[in-house]
C-alpha positions, 0 to 999 in steps of 0.5 A: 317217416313224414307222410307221402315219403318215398319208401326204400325196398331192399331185395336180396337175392342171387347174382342177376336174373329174370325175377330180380330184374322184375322185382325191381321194375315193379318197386320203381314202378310203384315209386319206391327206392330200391337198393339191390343186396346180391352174392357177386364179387366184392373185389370187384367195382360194381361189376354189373354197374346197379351198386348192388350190396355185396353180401355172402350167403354162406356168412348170413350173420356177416351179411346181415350185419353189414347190410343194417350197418349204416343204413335204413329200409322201409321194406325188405323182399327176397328171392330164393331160399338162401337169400330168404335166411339173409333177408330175415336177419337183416329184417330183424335188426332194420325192425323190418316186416318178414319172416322171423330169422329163426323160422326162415332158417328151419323152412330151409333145412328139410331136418328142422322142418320135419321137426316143426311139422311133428312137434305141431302134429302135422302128420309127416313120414318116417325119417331121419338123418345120416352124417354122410360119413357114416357107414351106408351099408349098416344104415341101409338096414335099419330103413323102412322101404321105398324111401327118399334120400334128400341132401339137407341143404340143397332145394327143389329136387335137387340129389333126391333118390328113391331107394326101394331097397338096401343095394339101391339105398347104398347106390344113392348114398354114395352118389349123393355124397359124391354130389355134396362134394362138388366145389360149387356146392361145397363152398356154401359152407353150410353145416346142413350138407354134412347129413342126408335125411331118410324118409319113408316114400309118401305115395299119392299126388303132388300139389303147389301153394303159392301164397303170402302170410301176413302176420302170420295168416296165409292168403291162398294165391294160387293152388297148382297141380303137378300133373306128372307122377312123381314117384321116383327114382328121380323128382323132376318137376316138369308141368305146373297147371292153375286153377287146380282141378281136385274137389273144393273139399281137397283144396281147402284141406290143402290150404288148412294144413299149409296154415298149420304148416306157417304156424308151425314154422312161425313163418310171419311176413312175407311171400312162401311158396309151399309142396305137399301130397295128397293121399287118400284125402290126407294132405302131407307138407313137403316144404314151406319155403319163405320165398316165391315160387322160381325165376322164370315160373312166376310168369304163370301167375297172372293177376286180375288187374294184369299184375305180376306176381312180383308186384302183388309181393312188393305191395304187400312188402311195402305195406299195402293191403292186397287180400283182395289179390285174385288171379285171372279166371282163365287156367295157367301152365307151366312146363319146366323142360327137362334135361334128359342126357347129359352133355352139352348143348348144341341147338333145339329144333322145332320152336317154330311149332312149339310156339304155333302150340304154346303161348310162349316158349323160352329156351334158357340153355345156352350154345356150349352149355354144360347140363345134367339131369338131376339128381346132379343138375340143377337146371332146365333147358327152358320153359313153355307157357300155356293159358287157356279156358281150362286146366286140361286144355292148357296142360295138353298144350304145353304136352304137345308143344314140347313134344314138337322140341328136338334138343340137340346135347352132344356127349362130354368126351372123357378129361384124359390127364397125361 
């Protein structure tokens, strides 16, 4: 490419949202082309007018074939797990920079992660996995408890159950079945949702990493604390506070084992977001995914030129040297809020006083939405933002200011068929 030649960024991503829309403000502001590759109809003309590539995530090898076909790109960025398998085929036949095909694909099946994790001696529970036709009442007898039940296909917490013995093991089997059986999570088509992984319940604190891998070295970006227990039945994930108040000592075990945790993956090029524990001391990997950390909780994350995440990822996609990335000193939060019933949503009241606490408030539901709770749902009722001088004050903040929301979500009334 002749010098000072703009350069083209492909993002993979989802339908349309916040993060893809940030994505690309960033590459265009950075004076980079950009051509958007999503999951929307084919059939359709360009329904959201960005002549956005067409591909399927449940066929990655097709899609990514039909993205290389014909064309060329400088830089390739993805955003979420799925999307992360299709970007690393198409890089690999672009000869682009990301994560290698093979490693975004076991980083994405919780099974083939645990494998990596124990081949590299990284210390991981007790666990295995359980055809979900297989009978659970024998199964339940055969595993050590507490133990979690974990879909091997879906992310976050999504269907993930703490079983503490046989009967509620049996209970959570079935419901994660039924859940696999649902048509938007059984068109993905993936061959991961045919088992349910088992694994011993690790105690202790839960932490997030966000970071790049550049060549395979990880740059810490940012360390989050998960200040609420995460012990179960359920896993919601509610308040992420940065910079993270544990000992140095603990931070730098932390990032070490996370290291470990790409080596052992062969994660490359390319942003990761990453869950751990910590008990006692010992750091326990979760996941490294080859992606950034989701849609709207990236606004968290604030750099000290008054860059976006978004940006930092697109730089360094390009090619550009960003380790000296530093976030603002001032401490960050997060509150992802909870769906706590299901039903549908009506209204929220007390925004008004949610915003005189937090520095942003973001009600995401919509009039006339359906919402469950997890382990089904899979989605917030929208998000608080706090910063401040320290990580205490912040995670008080974002505390009170969702205790001042009352949502409104009436029952769903019973489908009576004649």
């Amino acid at each position: 490419m002749a010098a000072g030649a703009r350069k083209h960024l492909l993002i993979v991503a989802t339908t349309t949202g916040y993060q893809l829309k940030m994505f690309r403000e960033a590459a265009l502001r950075l004076g980079a082309e950009v051509s958007l590759a999503t999951d929307r109809c084919h059939v359709l003309d360009d329904p959201w007018g960005d002549h956005a590539i067409p591909v399927r995530f449940d066929a990655p090898e097709q899609s990514a074939a039909a993205l290389a076909q014909g064309r060329s790109f400088d830089a390739i960025v993805a955003i979420g797990d799925r999307p992360a398998h299709v970007a690393a085929l198409a890089a690999q036949r672009l000869n682009v920079p990301f994560h290698r095909a093979q490693a975004a694909a076991a980083a994405i099946n919780k099974f083939a992660t645990r494998e990596c994790f124990r081949k590299a001696g990284l210390p991981v529970p007790e666990y295995s996995r359980i055809h979900v036709d297989e009978d659970s009442k024998a199964a339940a007898n055969q595993v050590a408890y507490p133990c979690v039940l974990k879909p091997l296909g879906l992310s976050t917490s999504r269907g993930v159950i703490r079983a503490n013995g046989p009967q509620e093991f049996i209970a959570a089997f079935a419901r994660i079945r039924k859940l696999l059986k649902i048509p938007s999570i059984a068109r993905m088509k993936d061959p991961a949702l045919d088992y349910i992984q088992v694994e011993r319940f690790l105690p202790g604190s839960e932490f997030a990493l966000e970071g790049l891998v550049t060549e395979g070295q990880l740059q810490m970006l940012a360390l989050f604390d998960k200040p609420d227990p995460l012990d179960g039945p359920y896993f919601q994930e509610t308040i992420y506070v940065s910079p993270s108040r544990q000992p140095l000592s603990v931070q730098e075990a932390i990032r070490n084992t996370a290291q470990r945790a790409v080596t052992a993956l062969g994660l490359h090029q390319g942003p990761v977001h990453a869950e751990m524990r910590v008990d006692g001391g010992r750091v326990w990997m979760l996941e490294v995914a080859p992606r950034p950390i989701g849609g709207l909780c990236a606004k968290a994350l604030v750099f000290e030129n008054g860059a976006p995440l978004e940006e930092i990822i697109v730089r360094h996609a390009l090619g550009e040297d960003v380790s000296d990335a530093r976030r603002r000193t001032e401490a960050a939060g997060v509150m992802m809020i909870p769906v706590r019933s299901a039903g549908v949503y009506k209204t929220v009241r007390g925004v008004d006083d949610a915003e005189a606490i937090a520095d942003e408030v973001i009600v995401t539901a919509k009039e006339g939405q359906r919402v469950l709770p997890l382990p089904e749902g899979n989605t917030y009722m929208g998000f608080l933002f706090a910063y401040g001088e320290t990580a205490l004050s912040v995670e008080e903040r974002l505390r009170r200011a969702h205790n001042a929301l009352q949502f409104e979500i009436s029952e769903m009334l019973p489908v009576v068929r004649r």
